[in-house]
Backbone as CSV, one residue per row, in Angstrom:
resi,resn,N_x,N_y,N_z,CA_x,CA_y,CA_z,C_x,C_y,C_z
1,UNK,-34.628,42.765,9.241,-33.765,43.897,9.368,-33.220,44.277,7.997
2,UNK,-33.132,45.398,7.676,-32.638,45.962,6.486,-31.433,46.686,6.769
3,UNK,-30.434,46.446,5.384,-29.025,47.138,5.643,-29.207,48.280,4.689
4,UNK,-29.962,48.802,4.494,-30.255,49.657,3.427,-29.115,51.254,3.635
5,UNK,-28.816,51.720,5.210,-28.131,52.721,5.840,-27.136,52.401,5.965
6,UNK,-26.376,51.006,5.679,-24.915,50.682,6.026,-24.557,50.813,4.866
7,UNK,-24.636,50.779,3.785,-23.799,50.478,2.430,-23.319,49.295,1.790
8,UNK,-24.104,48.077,2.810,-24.056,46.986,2.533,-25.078,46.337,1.357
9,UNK,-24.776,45.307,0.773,-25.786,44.475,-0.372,-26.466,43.783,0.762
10,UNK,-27.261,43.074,-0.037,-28.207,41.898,1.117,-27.617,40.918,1.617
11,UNK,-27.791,40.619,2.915,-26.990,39.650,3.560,-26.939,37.995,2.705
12,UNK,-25.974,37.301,2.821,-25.441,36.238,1.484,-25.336,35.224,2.813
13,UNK,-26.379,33.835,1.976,-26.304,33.294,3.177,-24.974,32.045,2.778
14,UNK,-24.247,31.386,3.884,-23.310,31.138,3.963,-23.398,29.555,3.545
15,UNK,-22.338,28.950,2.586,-22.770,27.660,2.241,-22.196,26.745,3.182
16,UNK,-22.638,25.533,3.014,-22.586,24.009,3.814,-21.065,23.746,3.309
17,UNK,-19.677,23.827,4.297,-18.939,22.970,3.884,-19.077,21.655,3.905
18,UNK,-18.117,21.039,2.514,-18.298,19.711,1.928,-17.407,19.054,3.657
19,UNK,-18.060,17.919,3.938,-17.250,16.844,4.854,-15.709,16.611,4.412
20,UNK,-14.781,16.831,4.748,-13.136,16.280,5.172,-13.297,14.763,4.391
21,UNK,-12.208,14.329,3.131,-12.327,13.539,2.925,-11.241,12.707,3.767
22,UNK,-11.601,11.384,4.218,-10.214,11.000,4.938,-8.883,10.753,4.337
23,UNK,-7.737,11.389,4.712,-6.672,11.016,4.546,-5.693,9.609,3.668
24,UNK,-6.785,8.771,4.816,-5.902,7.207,4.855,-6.624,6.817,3.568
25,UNK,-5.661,6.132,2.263,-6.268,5.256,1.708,-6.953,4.441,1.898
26,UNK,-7.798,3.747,0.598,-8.621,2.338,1.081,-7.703,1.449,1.163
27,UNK,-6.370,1.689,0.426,-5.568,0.444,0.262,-5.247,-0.263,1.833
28,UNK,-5.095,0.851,2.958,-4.579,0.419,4.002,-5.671,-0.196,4.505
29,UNK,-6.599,0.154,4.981,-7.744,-0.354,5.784,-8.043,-1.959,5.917
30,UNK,-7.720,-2.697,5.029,-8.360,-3.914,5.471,-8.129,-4.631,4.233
31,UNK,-6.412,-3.844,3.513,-5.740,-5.072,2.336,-5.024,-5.885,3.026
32,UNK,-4.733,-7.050,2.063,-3.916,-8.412,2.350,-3.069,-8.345,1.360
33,UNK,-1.845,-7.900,2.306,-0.461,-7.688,1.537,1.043,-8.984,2.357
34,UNK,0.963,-9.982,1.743,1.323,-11.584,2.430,2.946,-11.433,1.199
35,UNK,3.993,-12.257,1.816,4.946,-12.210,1.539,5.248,-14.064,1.928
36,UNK,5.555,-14.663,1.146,5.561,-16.089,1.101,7.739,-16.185,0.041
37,UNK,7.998,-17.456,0.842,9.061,-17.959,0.404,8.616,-19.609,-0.531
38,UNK,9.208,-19.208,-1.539,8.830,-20.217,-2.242,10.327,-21.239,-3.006
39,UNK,10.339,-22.006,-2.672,11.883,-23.186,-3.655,11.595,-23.336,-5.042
40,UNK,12.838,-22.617,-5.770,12.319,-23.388,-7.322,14.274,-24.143,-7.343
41,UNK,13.738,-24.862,-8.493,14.716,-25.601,-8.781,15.840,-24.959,-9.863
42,UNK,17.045,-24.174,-10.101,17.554,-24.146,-10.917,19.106,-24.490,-11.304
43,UNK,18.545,-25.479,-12.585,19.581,-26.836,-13.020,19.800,-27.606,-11.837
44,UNK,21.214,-27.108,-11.379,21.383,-28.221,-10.160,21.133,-27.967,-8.838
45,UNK,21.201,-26.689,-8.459,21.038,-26.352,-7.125,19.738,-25.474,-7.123
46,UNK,19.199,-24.788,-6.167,18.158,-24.509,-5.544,17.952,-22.932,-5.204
47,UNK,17.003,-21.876,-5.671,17.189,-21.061,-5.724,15.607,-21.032,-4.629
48,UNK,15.589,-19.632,-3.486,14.836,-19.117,-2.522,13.849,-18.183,-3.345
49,UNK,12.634,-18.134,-3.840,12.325,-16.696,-4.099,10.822,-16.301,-3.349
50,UNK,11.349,-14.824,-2.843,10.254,-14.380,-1.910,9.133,-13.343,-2.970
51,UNK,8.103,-13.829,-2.650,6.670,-13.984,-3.520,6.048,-12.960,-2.465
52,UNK,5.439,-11.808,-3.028,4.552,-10.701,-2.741,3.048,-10.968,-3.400
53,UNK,1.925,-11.383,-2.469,0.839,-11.549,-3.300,-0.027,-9.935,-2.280
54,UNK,-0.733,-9.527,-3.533,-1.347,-8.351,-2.306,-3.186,-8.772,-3.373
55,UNK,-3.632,-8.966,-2.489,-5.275,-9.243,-2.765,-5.457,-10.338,-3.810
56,UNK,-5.587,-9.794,-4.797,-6.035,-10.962,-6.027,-4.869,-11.099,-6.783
57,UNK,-4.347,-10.671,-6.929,-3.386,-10.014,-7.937,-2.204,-11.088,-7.728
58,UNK,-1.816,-11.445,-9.211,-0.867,-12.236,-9.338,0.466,-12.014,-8.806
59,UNK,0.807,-13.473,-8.008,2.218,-12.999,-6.979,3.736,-12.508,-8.000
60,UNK,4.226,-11.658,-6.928,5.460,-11.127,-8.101,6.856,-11.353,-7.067
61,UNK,7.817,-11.772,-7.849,8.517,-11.668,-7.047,9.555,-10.517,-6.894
62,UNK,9.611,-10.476,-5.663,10.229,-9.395,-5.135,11.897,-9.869,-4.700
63,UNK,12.257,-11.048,-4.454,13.706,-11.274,-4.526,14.290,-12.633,-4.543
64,UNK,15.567,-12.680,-4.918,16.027,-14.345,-4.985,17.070,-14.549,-4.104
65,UNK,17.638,-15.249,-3.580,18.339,-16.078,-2.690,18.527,-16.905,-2.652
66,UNK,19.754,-17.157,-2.206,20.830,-18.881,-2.528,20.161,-19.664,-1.054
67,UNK,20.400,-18.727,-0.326,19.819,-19.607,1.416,18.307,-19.331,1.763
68,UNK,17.528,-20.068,2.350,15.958,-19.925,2.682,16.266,-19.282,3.653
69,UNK,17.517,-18.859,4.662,17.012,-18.376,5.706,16.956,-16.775,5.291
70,UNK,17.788,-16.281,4.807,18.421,-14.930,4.113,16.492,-14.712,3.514
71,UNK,15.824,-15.729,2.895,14.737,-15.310,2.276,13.403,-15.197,3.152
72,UNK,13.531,-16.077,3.801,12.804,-16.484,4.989,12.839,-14.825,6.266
73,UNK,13.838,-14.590,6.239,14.266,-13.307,7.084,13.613,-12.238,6.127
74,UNK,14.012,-12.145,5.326,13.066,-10.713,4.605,11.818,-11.120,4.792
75,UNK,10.705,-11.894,3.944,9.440,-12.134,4.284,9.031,-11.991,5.397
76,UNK,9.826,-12.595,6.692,8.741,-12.573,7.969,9.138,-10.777,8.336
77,UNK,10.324,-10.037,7.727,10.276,-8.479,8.283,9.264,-7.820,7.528
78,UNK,9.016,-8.083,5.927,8.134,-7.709,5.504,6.652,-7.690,5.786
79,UNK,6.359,-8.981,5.944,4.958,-9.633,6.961,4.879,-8.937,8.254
80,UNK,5.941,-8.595,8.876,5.717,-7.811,10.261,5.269,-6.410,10.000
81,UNK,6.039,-5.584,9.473,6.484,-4.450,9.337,5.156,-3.793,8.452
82,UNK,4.871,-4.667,7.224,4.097,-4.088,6.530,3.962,-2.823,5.762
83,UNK,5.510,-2.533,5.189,6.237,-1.182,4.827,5.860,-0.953,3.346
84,UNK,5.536,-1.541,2.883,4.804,-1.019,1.630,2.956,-1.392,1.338
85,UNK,2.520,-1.348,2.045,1.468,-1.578,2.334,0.537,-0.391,1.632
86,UNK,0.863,0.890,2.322,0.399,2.057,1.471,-0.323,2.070,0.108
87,UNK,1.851,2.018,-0.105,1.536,1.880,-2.356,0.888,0.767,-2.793
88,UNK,0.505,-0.335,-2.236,-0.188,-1.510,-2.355,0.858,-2.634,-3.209
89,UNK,1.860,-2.384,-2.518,2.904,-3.428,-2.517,4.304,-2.727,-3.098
90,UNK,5.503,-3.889,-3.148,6.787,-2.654,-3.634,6.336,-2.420,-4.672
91,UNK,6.331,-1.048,-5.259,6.564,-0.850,-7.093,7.258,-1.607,-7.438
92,UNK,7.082,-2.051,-8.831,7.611,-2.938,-9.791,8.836,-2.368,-9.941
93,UNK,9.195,-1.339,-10.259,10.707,-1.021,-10.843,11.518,-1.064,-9.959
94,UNK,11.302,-1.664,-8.030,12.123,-1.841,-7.222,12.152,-3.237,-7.085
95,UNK,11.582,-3.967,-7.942,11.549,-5.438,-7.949,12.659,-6.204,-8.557
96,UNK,13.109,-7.523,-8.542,14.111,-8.059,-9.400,13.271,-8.652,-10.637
């Protein structure tokens, strides 16, 4: 068929949209983001600190505490909750 009587150019054929990239990071899918309480010793008494390891990556700590349970209680909400999981662990500048 010819558009030669409409005032039209030649028909333009229409391209392949690209596939939807997904949304969800890779970080979420199937990282290991673990929150561990660890005892260190300082001078005389005993300090709690809760240890963020996410994949390979060297553990950081994320907070200190006089009582294991106070530390013990954040880790297992963190371990549940899994609230920074996203950014692939807390950012550093919200760290102690």
């Amino acid at each position: 068929m010819s558009n030669k009587g409409t005032g039209q150019g030649p028909l333009k054929k229409r391209k392949k949209k690209a596939p939807k990239k997904s949304t969800r990071s890779s970080k979420t899918s199937n990282s290991n983001l673990e929150y561990t309480v660890k005892t260190r010793k300082r001078g005389k008494g005993y300090t709690f600190q809760v240890l963020e390891k996410y994949e390979d990556n060297k553990p950081k700590v994320v907070s200190v505490f006089k009582f294991r349970e106070e530390a013990q209680k954040l880790a297992d909400f963190q371990n549940k909750n899994q609230v920074w999981k996203v950014n692939g662990g807390i950012p550093k500048f919200l760290l102690d």
